[in-house]
C-alpha positions as CSV (number, residue, x, y, z in Angstrom):
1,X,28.4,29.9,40.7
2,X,28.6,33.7,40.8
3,X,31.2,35.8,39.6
4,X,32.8,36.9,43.3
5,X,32.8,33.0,44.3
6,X,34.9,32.5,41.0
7,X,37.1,35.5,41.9
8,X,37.5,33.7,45.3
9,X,38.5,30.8,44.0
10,X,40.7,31.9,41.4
11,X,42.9,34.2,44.2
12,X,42.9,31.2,46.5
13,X,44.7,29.6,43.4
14,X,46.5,32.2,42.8
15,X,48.2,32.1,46.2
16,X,48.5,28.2,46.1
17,X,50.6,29.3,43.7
18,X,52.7,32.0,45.5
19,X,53.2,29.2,47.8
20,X,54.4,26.4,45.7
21,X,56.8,29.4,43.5
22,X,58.1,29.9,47.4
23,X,58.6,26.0,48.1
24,X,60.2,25.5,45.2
25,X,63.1,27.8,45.7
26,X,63.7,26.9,49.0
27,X,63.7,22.6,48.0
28,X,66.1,23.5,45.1
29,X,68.6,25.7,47.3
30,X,68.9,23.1,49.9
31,X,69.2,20.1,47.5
32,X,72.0,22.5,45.3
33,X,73.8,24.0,48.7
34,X,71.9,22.6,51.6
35,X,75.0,20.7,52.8
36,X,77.5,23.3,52.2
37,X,75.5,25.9,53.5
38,X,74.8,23.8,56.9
39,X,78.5,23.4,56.9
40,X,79.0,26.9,56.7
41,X,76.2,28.3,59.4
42,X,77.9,25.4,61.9
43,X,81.6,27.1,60.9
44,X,80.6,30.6,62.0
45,X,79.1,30.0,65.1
46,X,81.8,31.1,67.4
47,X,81.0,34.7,67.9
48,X,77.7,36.8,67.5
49,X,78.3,38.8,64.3
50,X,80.1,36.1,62.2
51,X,76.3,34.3,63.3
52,X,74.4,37.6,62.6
53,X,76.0,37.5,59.0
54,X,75.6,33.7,58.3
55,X,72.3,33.4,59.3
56,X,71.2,36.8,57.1
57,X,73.0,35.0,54.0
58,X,71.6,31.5,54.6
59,X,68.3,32.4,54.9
60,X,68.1,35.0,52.1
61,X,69.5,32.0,50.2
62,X,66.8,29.6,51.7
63,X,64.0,32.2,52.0
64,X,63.3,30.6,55.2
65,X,63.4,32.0,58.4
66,X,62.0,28.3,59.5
67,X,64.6,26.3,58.0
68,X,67.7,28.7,59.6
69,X,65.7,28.4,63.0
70,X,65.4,24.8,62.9
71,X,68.8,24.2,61.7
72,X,70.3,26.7,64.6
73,X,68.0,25.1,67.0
74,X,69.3,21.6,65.8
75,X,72.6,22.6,66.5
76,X,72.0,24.0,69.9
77,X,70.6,20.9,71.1
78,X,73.1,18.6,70.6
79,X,75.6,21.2,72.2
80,X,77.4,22.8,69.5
81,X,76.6,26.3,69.9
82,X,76.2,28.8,72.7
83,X,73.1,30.4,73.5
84,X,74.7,33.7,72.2
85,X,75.3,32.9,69.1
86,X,72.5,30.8,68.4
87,X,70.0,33.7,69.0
88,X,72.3,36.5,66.5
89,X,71.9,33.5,63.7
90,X,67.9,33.8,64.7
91,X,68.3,38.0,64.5
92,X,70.0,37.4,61.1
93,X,67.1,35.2,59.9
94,X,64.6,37.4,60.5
95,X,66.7,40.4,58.5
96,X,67.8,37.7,55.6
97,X,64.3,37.1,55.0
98,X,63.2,40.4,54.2
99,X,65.9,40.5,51.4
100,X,64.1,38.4,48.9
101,X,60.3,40.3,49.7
102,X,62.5,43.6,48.8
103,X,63.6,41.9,45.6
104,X,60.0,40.9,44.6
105,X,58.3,44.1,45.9
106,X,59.1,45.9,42.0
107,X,57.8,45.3,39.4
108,X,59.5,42.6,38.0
109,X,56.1,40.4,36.9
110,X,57.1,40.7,33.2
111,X,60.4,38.9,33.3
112,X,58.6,35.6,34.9
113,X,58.4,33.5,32.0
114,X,61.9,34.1,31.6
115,X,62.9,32.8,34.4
116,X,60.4,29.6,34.3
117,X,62.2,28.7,30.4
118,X,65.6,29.1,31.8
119,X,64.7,26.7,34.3
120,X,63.0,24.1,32.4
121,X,65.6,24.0,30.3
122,X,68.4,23.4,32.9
123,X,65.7,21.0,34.8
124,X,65.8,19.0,31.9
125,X,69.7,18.6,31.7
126,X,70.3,14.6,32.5
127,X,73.3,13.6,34.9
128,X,73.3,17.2,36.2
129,X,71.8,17.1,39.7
130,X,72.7,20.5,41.0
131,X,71.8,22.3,37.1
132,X,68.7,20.6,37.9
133,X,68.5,21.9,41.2
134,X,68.9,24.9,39.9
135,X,66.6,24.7,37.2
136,X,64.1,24.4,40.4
137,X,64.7,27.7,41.4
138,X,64.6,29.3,38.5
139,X,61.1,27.8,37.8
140,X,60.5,28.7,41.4
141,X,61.1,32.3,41.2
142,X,58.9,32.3,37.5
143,X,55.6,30.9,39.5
144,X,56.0,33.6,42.2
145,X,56.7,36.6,40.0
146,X,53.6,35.3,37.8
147,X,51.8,34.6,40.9
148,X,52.3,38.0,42.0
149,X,51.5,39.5,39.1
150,X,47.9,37.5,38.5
151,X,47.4,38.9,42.3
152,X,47.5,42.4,41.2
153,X,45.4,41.6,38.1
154,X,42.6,39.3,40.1
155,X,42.5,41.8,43.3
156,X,40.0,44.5,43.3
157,X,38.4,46.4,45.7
158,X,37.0,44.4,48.5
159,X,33.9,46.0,48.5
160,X,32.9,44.3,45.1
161,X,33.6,40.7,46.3
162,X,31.5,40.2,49.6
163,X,32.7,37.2,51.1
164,X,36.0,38.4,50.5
165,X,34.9,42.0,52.5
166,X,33.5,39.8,55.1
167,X,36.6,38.1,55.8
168,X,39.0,41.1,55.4
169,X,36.3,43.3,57.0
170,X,36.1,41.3,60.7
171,X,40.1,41.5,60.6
172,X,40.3,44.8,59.6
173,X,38.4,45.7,63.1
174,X,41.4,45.9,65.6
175,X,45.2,46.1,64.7
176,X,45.6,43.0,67.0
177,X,43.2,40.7,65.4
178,X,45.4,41.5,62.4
179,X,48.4,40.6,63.8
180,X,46.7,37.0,65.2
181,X,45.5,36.3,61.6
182,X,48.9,36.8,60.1
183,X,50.9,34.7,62.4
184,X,48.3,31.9,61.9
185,X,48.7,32.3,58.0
186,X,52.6,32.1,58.3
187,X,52.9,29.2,60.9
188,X,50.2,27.4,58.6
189,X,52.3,28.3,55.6
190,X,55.6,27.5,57.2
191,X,57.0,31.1,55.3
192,X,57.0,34.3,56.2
193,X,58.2,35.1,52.9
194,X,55.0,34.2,51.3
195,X,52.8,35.7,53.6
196,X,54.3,39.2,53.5
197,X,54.8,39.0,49.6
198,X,50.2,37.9,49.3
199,X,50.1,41.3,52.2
200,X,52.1,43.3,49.7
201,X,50.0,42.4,46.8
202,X,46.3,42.9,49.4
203,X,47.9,46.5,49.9
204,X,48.4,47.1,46.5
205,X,45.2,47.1,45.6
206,X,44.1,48.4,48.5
207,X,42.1,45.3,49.8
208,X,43.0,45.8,52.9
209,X,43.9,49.2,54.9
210,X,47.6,50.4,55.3
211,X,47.4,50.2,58.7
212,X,45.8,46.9,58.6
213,X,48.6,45.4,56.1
214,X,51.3,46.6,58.7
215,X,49.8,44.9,61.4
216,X,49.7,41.5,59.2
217,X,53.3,41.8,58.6
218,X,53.9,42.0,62.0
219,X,51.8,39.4,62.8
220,X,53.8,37.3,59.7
221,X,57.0,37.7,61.8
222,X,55.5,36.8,64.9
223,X,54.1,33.4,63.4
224,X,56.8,32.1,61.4
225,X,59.0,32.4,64.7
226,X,56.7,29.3,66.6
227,X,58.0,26.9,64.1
228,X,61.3,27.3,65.3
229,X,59.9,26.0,69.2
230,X,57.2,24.0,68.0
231,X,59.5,22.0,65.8
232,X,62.8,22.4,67.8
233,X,64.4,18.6,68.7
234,X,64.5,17.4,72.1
235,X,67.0,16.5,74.4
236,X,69.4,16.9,77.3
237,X,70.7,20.3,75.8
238,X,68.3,23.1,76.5
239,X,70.1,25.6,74.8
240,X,67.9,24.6,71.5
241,X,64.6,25.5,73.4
242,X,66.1,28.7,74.4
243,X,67.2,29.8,70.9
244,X,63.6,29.0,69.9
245,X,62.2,31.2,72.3
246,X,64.1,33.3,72.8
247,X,63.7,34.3,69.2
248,X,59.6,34.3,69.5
249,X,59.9,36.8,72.4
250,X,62.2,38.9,70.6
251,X,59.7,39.4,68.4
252,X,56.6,39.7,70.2
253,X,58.4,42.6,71.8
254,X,59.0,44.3,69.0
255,X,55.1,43.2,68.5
256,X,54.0,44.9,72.0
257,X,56.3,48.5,71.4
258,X,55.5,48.8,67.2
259,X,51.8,47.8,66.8
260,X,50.7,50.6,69.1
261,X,52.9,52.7,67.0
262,X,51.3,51.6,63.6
263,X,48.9,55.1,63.0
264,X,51.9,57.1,63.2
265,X,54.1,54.6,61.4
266,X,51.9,54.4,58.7
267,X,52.1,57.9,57.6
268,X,56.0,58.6,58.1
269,X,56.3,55.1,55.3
270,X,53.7,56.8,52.8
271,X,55.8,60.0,52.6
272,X,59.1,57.9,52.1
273,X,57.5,55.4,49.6
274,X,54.1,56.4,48.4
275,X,53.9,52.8,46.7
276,X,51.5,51.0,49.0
277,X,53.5,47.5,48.3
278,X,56.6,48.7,48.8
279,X,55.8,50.5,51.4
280,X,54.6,47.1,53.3
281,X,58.1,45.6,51.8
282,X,60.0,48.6,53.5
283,X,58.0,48.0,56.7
284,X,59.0,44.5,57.3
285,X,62.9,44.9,56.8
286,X,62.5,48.1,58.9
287,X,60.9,46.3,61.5
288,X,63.6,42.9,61.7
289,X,66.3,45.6,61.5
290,X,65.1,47.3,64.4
291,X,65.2,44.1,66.6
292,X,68.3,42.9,65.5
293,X,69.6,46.8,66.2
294,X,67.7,46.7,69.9
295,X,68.8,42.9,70.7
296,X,72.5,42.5,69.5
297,X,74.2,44.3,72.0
298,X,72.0,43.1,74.7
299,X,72.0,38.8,74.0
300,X,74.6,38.3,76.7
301,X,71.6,39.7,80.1
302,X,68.8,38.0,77.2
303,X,70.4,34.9,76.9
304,X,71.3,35.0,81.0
305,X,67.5,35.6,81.2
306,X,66.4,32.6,78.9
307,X,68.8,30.7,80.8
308,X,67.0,31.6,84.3
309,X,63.5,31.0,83.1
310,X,64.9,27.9,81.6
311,X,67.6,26.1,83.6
312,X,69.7,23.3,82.3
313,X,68.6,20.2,83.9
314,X,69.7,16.6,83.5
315,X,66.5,14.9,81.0
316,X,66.9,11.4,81.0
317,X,66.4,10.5,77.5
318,X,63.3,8.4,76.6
319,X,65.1,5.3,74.5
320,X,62.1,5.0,72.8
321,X,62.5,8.8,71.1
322,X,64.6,9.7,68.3
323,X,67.1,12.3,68.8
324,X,69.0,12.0,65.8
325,X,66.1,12.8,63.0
326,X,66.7,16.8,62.4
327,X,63.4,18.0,61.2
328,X,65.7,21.2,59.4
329,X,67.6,18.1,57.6
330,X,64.4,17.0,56.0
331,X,64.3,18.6,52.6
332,X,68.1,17.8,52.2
333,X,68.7,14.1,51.3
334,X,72.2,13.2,52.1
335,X,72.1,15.0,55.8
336,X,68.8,13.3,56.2
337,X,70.3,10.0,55.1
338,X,73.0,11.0,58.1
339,X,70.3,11.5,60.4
340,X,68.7,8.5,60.0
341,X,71.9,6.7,59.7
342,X,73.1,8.0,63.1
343,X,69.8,6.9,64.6
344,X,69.6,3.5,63.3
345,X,72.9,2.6,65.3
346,X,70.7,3.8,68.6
347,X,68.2,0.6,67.8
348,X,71.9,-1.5,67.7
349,X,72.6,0.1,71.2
350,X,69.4,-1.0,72.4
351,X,68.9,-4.3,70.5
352,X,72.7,-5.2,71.9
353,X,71.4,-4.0,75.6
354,X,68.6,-6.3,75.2
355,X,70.8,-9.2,74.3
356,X,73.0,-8.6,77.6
357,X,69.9,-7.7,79.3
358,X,68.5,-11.5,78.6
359,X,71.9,-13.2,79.3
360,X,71.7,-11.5,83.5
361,X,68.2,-12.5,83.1
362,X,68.8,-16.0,82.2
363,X,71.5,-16.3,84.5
364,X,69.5,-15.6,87.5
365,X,66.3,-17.2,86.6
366,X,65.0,-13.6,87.0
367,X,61.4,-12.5,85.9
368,X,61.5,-8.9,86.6
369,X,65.0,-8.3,84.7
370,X,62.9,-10.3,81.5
371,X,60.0,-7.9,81.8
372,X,62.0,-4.8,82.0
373,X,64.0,-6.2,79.4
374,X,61.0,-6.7,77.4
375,X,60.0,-3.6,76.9
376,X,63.2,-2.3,75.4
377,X,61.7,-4.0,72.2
378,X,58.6,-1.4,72.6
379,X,61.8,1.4,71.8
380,X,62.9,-0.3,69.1
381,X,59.5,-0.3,67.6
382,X,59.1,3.3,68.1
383,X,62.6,3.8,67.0
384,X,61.8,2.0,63.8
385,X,58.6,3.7,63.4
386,X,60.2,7.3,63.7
387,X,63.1,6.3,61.2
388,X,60.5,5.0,58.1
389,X,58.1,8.0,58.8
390,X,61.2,10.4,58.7
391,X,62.6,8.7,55.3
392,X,59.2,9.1,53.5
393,X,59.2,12.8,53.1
394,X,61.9,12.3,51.2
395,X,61.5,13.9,47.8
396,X,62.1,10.9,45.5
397,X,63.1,13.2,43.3
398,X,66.3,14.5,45.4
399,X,67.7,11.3,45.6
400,X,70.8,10.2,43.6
401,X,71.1,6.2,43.1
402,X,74.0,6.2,45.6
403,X,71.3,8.0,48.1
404,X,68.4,5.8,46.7
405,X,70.7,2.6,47.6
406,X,71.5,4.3,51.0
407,X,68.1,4.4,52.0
408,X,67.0,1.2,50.9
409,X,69.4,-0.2,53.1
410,X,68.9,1.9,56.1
411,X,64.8,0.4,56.1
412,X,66.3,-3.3,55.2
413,X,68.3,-2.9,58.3
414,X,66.1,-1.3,60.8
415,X,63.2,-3.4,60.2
416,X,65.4,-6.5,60.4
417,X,66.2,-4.8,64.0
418,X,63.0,-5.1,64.9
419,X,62.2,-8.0,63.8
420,X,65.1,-9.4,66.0
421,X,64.0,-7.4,69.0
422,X,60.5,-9.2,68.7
423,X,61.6,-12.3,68.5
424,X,63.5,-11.7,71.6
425,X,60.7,-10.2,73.3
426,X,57.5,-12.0,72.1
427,X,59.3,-15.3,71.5
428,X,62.4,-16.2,73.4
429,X,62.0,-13.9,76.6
430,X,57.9,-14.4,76.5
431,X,58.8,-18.4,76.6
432,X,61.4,-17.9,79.0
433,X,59.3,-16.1,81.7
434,X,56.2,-18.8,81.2
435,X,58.5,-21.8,82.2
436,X,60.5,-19.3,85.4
437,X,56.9,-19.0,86.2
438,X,56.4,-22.8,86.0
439,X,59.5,-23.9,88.5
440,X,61.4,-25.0,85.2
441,X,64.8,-23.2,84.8
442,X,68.2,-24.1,82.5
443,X,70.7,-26.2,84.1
444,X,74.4,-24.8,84.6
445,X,75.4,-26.6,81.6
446,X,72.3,-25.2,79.8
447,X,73.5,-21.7,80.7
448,X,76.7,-21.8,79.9
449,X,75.9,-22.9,76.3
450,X,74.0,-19.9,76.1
451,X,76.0,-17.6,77.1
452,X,78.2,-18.7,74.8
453,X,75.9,-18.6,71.9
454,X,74.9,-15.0,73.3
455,X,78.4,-13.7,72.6
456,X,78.6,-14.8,69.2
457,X,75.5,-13.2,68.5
458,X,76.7,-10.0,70.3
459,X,79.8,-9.9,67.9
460,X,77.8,-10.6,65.3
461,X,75.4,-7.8,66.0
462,X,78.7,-5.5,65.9
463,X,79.8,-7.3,62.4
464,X,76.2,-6.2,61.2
465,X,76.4,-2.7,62.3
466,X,79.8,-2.2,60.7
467,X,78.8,-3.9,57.6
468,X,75.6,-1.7,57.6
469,X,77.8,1.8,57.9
470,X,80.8,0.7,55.2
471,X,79.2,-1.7,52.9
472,X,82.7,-4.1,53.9
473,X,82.3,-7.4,51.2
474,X,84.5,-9.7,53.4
475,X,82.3,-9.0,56.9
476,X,79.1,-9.8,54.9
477,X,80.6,-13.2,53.2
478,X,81.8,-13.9,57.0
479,X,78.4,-12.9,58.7
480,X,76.4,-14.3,56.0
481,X,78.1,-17.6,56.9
482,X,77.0,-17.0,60.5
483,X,74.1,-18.7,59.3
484,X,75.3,-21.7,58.4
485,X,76.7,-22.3,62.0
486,X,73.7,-21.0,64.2
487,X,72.0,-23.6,61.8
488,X,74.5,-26.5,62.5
489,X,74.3,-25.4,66.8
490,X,70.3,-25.8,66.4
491,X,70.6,-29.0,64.4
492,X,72.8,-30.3,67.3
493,X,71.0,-29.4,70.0
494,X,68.4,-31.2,68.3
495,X,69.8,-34.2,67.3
496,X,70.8,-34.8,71.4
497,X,67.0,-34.0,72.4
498,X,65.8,-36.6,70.0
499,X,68.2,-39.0,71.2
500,X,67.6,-38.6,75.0
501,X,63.8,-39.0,74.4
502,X,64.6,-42.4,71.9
503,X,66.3,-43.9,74.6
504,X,63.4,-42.7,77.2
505,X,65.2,-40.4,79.4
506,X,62.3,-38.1,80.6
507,X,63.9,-36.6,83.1
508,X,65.0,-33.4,82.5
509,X,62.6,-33.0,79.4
510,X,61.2,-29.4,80.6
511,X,64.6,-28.2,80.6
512,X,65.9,-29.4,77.6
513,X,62.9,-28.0,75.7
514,X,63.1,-24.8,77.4
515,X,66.9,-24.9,75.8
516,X,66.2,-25.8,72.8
517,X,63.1,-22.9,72.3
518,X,65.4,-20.2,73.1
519,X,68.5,-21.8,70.9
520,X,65.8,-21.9,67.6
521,X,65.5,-17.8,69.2
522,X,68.4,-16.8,69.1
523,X,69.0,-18.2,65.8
524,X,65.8,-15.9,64.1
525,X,67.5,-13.0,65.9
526,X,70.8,-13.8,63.9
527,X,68.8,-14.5,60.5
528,X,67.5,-11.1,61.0
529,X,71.4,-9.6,61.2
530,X,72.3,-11.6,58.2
531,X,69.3,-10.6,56.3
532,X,70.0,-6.8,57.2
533,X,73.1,-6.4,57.0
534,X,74.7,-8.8,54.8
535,X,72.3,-10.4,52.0
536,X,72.0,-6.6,50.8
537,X,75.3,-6.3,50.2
538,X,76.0,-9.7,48.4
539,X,72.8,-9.0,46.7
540,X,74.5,-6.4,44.2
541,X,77.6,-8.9,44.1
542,X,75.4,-12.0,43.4
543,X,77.2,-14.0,46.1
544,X,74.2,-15.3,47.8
545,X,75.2,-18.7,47.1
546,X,78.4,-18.1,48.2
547,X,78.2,-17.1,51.7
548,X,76.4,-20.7,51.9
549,X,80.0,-22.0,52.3
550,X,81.5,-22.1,56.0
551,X,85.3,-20.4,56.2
552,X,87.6,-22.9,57.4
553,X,87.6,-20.4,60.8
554,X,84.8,-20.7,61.5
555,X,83.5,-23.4,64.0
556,X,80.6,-23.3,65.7
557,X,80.5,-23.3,69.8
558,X,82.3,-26.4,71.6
559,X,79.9,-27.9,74.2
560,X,79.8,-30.9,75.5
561,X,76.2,-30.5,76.7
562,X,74.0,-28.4,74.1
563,X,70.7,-29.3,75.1
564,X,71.1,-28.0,78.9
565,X,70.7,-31.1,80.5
């Protein structure tokens, strides 16, 4: 291996580093303040400059133009912010980002190991999670000031490492092949931040051309705003969307009038800062200043434009997507946790549809109503699916036991959701249009004892979802001995089959096993609630043998007929 390939290698290390040093400041900040500081970007969006100001100090915070824009864009969707607003805290973004590169642009390289012992030490402090937190960023900020500084050490002139001159060398041709190859390094990179600081430390030592390194930047602000849209949530409000984009063609105006302007720019920055890295650093705050000076006064006719190009419409929601799992909530555990939370009471909704769905369906001895209500156990799949893949990127390592025990429950519960939603769909509904099919339908005695054992489970599926949000002891001893009874109505219903076919009463056996096949259903579906909901909260009270008992309240459902005949 020759020396340029292990000069390669040790800057693509060197920037792997940048990048981790940038991640880890912005995971400890939003584990420390992420709550607080969501709370206070929601508080100030009521008029443009309280946003411009909110988003500039969360995001020089966060050092995340990405995270402000998906947060912003979060709120927009579910309707809690005006168009307005939402695209000042996007301006502000863009300027609060530049703060941190301005930091980092001197020469502070030396003081980096400071900072990484300061932050071991408070990393290591037991019981205190935001010291810890803390301790993050300090170690953070050491691993980008030392990456920085092995940057300027590693980078020579391109001219002695050839495969790094034939890289720089085919973007150096054109200002706008530049600009495409830094907004593909920042939306890869998810941070602007880190991309201007490794274009600071390429100017530097003069790697790449002045002009070239300007046109980077630019093409650094341009690709850290697609995150925003490409990441944006869905739904009926638009006004995320528009936020989103409107922000990306913000910039790529200020693309269109400055990187013409780069040959004379270039010059006017060298006189005022003959430092080559801070003169990149000075370029990209001079350059989100200037937008957010052209834009504020005119969001009112922007946003009226967005809002013509885009018009609200009325989007049906797809059951079967999530719309509560904020991707901005991601790195912060106990808004994630609320996310999640919030969309596990959608597969209720739908899981409690389904149950009234199958009563109609039974009722009317209707086929179609059974395979439309069939295939709301598809949306709870997907539904369940979208909440386990959200709760994985959890960092382990953000979660208190209180937040560990949270999400242990919220997987518990949602699988056991659809578990129950298969077992009416595959089992009970599946068996139930084979013998509609057949000519072999419940008698009105049949369906009313049904009906009645469909209510209980409704209420019971309410019982769970309460238990589930407040963790209630009594309601999971009650539900828990739910079980007990669906157990005694099945045994029942069983014990009168038996007997009809002992004395050889034939007739009427279709029916009474069609009855007695959805009864054994229907009590799966409420093992599934009672396994959810309530065996994890007895669990940590050892009462698991308890809830065996029956209260004296509760009786299981009078009928007189309970096999349907």
């Amino acid at each position: 291996m020759d020396d340029a390939t292990l000069t390669l290698i040790d800057l693509l290390g060197t920037i792997a580093l940048l990048l981790w040093g940038v991640h880890m400041v912005q995971s400890g900040i939003q584990r420390a303040y992420g709550p607080n500081l969501r709370r206070g970007l929601a508080r100030a969006l009521d008029n443009r400059l309280k946003a411009f100001a909110a988003g500039l100090g969360v995001t020089a915070l966060l050092q995340s133009s990405t995270a402000t824009g998906l947060m912003v864009s979060a709120f927009a969707a579910e309707g809690w912010v005006d168009l307005v607003p939402a695209l000042a805290v996007m301006l502000g973004a863009n300027v609060g980002s530049t703060l941190v590169v301005q930091l980092l642009s001197f020469d502070v390289a030396r003081i980096s190991p400071i900072f990484i012992l300061i932050g071991f030490m408070m990393f290591r402090r037991q019981g205190a999670n935001r010291t810890r937190d803390l301790g993050r960023v300090a170690i953070g900020l050491g691993l980008i000031l030392l990456a920085l500084g092995r940057l300027l050490v590693i980078i020579t002139p391109y001219e002695d490492v050839p495969s790094l001159r034939l890289l720089l060398g085919a973007i150096a041709t054109t200002p706008f092949i530049a600009l495409l190859f830094g907004a593909a390094l920042s939306w890869a990179a998810h941070s602007s931040v880190a991309i201007v600081l490794l274009i600071m430390s390429f100017a530097a030592k003069g790697v790449v051309s002045y002009d070239t390194a300007l046109a980077l930047v630019i093409g650094a602000n341009v690709g850290s705003a697609f995150n925003p849209v490409l990441e944006a949530p869905s739904g009926g409000d638009r006004t995320g969307k528009q936020a989103a984009i409107g922000n990306l063609l913000n910039r790529l105006v200020g693309a269109a009038i400055v990187l013409p302007l780069i040959p004379k720019i270039g010059p006017l920055l060298v006189n005022l800062e003959p430092s080559l890295g801070r003169g990149v650093a000075n370029f990209h705050t001079f350059f989100n200043l200037a937008l957010a000076l052209l834009f504020m006064p005119l969001l009112s006719p922007f946003a009226s434009l967005l809002r013509h190009w885009m018009p609200a419409y009325f989007e049906v929601p797809d059951p079967s997507r999530p719309i509560y799992l904020d991707p901005a909530a991601r790195d912060m555990a106990p808004i994630a946790l609320g996310c999640a939370t919030r969309e596990t009471l959608r597969m209720v909704d739908i899981l409690d549809e389904m149950l009234q769905e199958t009563r109609a369906a039974l009722q009317k001895n209707d086929r179609q109503k059974i395979a439309e209500t069939r295939r709301m156990g598809d949306h709870l799949d997907s539904l369940n699916t979208a909440i386990q893949s959200y709760l994985t990127v959890i960092d382990p390592e953000s979660l208190t036991e209180d937040d560990d025990k949270k999400l242990a429950s919220i997987l518990a519960f949602t699988t056991n959701l659809d578990h129950a939603g298969n077992t009416l769909d595959r089992n009970m509904l599946a068996t139930a249009h084979k013998q509609f099919k057949r000519g072999q339908t419940l008698s009105a005695e049949g369906k009313a004892s049904i009906d009645t054992v469909l209510d209980r489970l409704s209420q019971n599926l309410r019982a769970a979802a309460t238990i589930f949000m407040t963790g209630d002891v009594r309601a999971a001893r009650v539900l828990a001995s739910e079980k007990t009874i669906f157990r005694d109505i099945e045994a029942k219903a069983m014990d009168v089959h038996f007997q009809h076919l002992r004395n050889n009463k034939t007739d009427g056996v279709e029916t009474r096993t069609l009855y007695l096949d959805l009864i054994r259903n229907l009590k799966s579906v409420n093992d599934r609630l009672v396994t959810g909901a309530a065996y994890p909260v007895l669990e940590d009270l050892g009462e698991l043998r308890v809830t065996r008992l029956r209260p004296k309240s509760a009786t299981p459902p009078e009928n007189n007929e309970p096999d349907g005949h």
